[in-house]
C-alpha positions in Angstrom: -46.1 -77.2 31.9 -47.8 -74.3 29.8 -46.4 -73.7 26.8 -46.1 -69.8 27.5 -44.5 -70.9 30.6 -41.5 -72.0 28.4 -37.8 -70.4 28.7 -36.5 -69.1 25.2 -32.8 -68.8 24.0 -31.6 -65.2 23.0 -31.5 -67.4 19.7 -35.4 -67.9 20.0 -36.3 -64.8 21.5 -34.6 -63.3 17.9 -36.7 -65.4 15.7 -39.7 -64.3 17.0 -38.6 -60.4 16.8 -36.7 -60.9 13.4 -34.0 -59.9 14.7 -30.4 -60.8 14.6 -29.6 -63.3 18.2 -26.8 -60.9 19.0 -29.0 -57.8 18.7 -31.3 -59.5 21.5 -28.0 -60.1 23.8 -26.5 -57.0 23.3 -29.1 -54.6 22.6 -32.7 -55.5 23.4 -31.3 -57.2 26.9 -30.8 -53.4 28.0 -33.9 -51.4 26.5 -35.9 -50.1 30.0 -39.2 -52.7 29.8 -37.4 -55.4 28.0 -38.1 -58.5 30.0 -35.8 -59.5 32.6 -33.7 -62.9 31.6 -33.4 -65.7 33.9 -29.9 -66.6 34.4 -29.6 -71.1 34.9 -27.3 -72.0 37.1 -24.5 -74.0 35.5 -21.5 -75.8 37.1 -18.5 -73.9 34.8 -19.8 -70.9 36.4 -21.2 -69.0 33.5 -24.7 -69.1 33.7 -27.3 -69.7 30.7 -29.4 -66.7 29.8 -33.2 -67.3 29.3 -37.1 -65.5 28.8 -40.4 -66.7 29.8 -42.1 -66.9 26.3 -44.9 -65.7 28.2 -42.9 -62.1 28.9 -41.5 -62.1 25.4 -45.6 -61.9 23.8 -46.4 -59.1 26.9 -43.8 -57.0 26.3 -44.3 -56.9 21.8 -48.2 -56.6 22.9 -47.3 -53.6 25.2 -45.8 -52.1 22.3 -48.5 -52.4 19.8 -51.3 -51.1 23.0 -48.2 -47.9 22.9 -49.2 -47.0 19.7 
């Protein structure tokens, strides 16, 4: 596996924007361009929320090409 093919947590994803987890959830999740998350399947029926690393460093280098 690629490393940029890794799946990040909201947690991670926030790290690397230096920004709070819940901002990323509750915010960033919604901004038109933002990735799209991949929801895990899990067997309690709530599913676990993930982004390809790889569409995390697109989307911050789309911004800074914006500019």
């Amino acid at each position: 596996m690629k490393v940029e093919d890794a799946l990040w947590t909201a947690k991670q994803v926030s790290e690397y924007l230096n920004v709070g987890e819940r901002q990323v959830a509750e915010r960033y999740a919604f901004i038109p361009g933002f990735p799209a998350s991949i929801r895990l399947p899990s067997l309690k029926g709530k599913g676990l929320y993930r982004w390809k690393k790889s569409d995390i460093f697109a989307w911050v280098d789309g911004l800074q090409k914006a500019r």
